[in-house]
N, C-alpha and C positions, 0 to 999 in steps of 0.2 A: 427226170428231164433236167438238163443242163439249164442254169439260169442264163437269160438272155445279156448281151454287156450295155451297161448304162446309154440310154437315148440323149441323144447330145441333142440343140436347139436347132431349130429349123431343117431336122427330119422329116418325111412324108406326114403328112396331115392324116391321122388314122381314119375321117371322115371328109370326102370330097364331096363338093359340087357339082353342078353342073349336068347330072347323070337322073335315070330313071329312080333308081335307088334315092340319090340323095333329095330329090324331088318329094317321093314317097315318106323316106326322113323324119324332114319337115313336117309335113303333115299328121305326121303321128306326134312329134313333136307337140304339136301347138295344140292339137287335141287333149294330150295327156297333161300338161303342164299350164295351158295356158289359164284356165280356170283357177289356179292357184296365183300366178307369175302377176297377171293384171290387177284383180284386187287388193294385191300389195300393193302394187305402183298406182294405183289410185290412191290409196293410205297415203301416200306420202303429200298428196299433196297440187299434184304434178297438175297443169293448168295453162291458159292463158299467157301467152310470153315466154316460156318455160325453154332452155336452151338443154338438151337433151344429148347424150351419146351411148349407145348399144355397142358392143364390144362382139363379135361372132352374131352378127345377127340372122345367120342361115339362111330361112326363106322370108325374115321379113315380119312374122304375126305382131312382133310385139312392137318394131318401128314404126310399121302402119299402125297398131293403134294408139304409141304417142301421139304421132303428128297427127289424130285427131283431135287430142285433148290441148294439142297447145297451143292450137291457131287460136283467135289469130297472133303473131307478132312472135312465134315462139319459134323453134327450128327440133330437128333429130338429123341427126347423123347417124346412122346406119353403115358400119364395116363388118367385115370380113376378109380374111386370106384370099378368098376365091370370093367377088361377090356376084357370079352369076346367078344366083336364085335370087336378087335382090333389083328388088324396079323400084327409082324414084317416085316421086308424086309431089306432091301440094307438101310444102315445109318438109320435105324429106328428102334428104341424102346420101347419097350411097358412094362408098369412096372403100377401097383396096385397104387392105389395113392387117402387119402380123402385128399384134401386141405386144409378140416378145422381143423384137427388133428395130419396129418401127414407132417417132417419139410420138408425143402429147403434146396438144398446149395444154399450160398450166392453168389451172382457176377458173378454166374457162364454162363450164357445164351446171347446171344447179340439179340434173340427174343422170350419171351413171348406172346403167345396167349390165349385169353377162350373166347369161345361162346356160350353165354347161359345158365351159369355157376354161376356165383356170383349171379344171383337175385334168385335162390336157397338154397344159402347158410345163412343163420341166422346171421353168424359170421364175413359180407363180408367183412367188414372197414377192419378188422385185417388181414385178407386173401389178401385182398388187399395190403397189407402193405407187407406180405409175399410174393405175385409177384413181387412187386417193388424191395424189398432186392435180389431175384432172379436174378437180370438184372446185368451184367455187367454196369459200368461206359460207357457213350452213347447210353445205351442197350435201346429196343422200347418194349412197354407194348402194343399191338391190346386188347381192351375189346370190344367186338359186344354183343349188349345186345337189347331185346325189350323193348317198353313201349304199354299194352294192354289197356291203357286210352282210345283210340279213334280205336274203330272197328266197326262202326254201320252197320249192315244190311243197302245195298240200294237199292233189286229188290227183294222182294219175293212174295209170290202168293199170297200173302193175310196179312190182320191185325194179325192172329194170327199165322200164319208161323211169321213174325217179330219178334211176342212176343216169342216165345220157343227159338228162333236164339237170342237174348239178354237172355231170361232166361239162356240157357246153356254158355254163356258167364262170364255169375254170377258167376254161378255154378264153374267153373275152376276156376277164379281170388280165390272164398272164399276156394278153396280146395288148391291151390297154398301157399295161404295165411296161412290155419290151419300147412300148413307142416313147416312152417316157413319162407318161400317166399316171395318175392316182387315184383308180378308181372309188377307193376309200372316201377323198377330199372333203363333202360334205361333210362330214361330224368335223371337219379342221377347220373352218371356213370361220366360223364364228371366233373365236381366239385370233386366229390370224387378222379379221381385221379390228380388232382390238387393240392386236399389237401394234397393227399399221397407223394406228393415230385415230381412229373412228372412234365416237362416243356414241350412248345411247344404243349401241350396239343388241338388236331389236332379233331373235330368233322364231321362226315356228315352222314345223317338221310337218310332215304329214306322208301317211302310208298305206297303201290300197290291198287292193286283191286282184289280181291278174285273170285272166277270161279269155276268152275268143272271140270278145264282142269287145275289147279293153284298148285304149289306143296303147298304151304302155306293153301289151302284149305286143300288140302289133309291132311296135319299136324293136319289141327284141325277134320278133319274128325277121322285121327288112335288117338286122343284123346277120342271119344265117346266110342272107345275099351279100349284103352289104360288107359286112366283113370276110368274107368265107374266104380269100387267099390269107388272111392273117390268123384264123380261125383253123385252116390248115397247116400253116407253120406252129401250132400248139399242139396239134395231134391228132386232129379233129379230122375226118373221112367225110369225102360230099358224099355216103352211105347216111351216116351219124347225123348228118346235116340235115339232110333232107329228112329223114327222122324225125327231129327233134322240132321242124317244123311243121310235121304233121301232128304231131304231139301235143303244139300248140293251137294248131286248129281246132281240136277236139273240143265239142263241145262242155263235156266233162269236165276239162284242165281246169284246174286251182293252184295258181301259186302267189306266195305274197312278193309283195311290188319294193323296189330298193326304197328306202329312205331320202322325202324330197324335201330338202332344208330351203330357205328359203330369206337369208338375211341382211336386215337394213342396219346400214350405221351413219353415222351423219358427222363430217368434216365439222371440227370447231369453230366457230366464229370467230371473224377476230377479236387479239384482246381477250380470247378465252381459253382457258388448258382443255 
């Protein structure tokens, strides 16, 4: 297969809004991750007064449960490229937003969040650099990101049930990849904000097992939809497709879950290196 040519910045959004699909998303989303995503951000600290911003915040789980932690006196601001999945409320905002074009104020946030976010974006280093400027002096950068290195099938019906469960795995890394992605990103995520000027630069990983009762299965299940015109320019047959997501139905199926990093680092104080 011919390699795809480099994704240039503000190409089609490899995941949209707005739709049945990305509704669905979400929801497996916040199921799969969110058990993990808030108990950090509780660890930090986050409270009372607390002036907040989420970067892609999708359908919302993690905005709405800042702005309940930081009333009163506190704000979130809640963006997205497309923020149709996203409703205002009590201390919380919802405002249009590409990271990788559109600016920041500076200084201004005592917590930055993005999930799943930067290893989408082409332009991350700099984007990076633009959350960090973001942070108030002390302010905490949370970046949760995957790394889809290690997902192997471990219980399917057969040798070539395996083989379609690794092919469709291909298949999204290289369609992730043509959009200008990293599906890798998580294992780079820690370094890079290190580099970015973050100290205290604070890591912990974590890795499941895949099911048919899994929201993480699920995720990859509303991908055979969700993605399936991109998934077809890889190789992939809405034969294959539909396949591999019955496959995933199966009560049977075992596969392990990509690698979900999860890391804080904290803007200098002033007056400090």
């Amino acid at each position: 297969m011919s390699q795809p040519s480099p994704a240039r910045e503000g190409t089609r959004a490899v995941f949209g809004n707005g739709t049945a699909h990305s509704r669905d998303q979400h929801r497996c989303l916040a199921a799969a991750y969110d058990p993990v995503t808030l108990p950090r951000l509780a660890a930090t600290g986050v409270g009372p007064g607390w002036h907040c911003l989420e970067v892609g915040a999708g359908g919302g789980s993690i905005a709405r449960w800042l702005a309940g932690r930081v009333a009163p006196g506190g704000s979130v601001l809640a963006t997205d490229r497309d923020p149709r999945d996203l409703a205002p409320g009590p201390g919380l905002e919802v405002a249009a937003l590409d990271v990788a074009r559109d600016p920041l104020p500076e200084a201004a946030y005592d917590l930055v969040v993005a999930r799943l976010v930067l290893q989408h974006v082409p332009s991350r280093d700099a984007v990076l650099g633009k959350l960090v400027r973001a942070l108030r002096p002390g302010g905490v950068l949370q970046i949760d990101e995957i790394d889809a290195t290690y997902e192997p099938p471990l219980l399917t019906p057969d040798p070539e049930a395996e083989a379609l469960y690794v092919r469709f795995l291909r298949a999204k890394t290289a369609a992730l990849r043509a959009a200008g992605g990293d599906p890798h990103w998580g294992r780079k995520a820690p370094a890079a904000m290190r580099a970015a000027g973050l100290t205290g630069v604070d890591v912990q990983l974590h890795i499941g097992v895949r099911h048919a009762r899994d929201p993480g299965l699920g995720l990859q299940l509303n991908h055979t939809r969700n993605l399936r015109e991109r998934l077809e320019e890889q190789g992939m047959t809405a034969d294959e497709l539909d396949r591999v997501g019955q496959l995933m139905r199966d009560p049977s199926f075992r596969a392990a879950s990509s690698v979900f990093y999860s890391v804080q680092g904290r803007r200098p104080a002033e007056g400090r290196p």
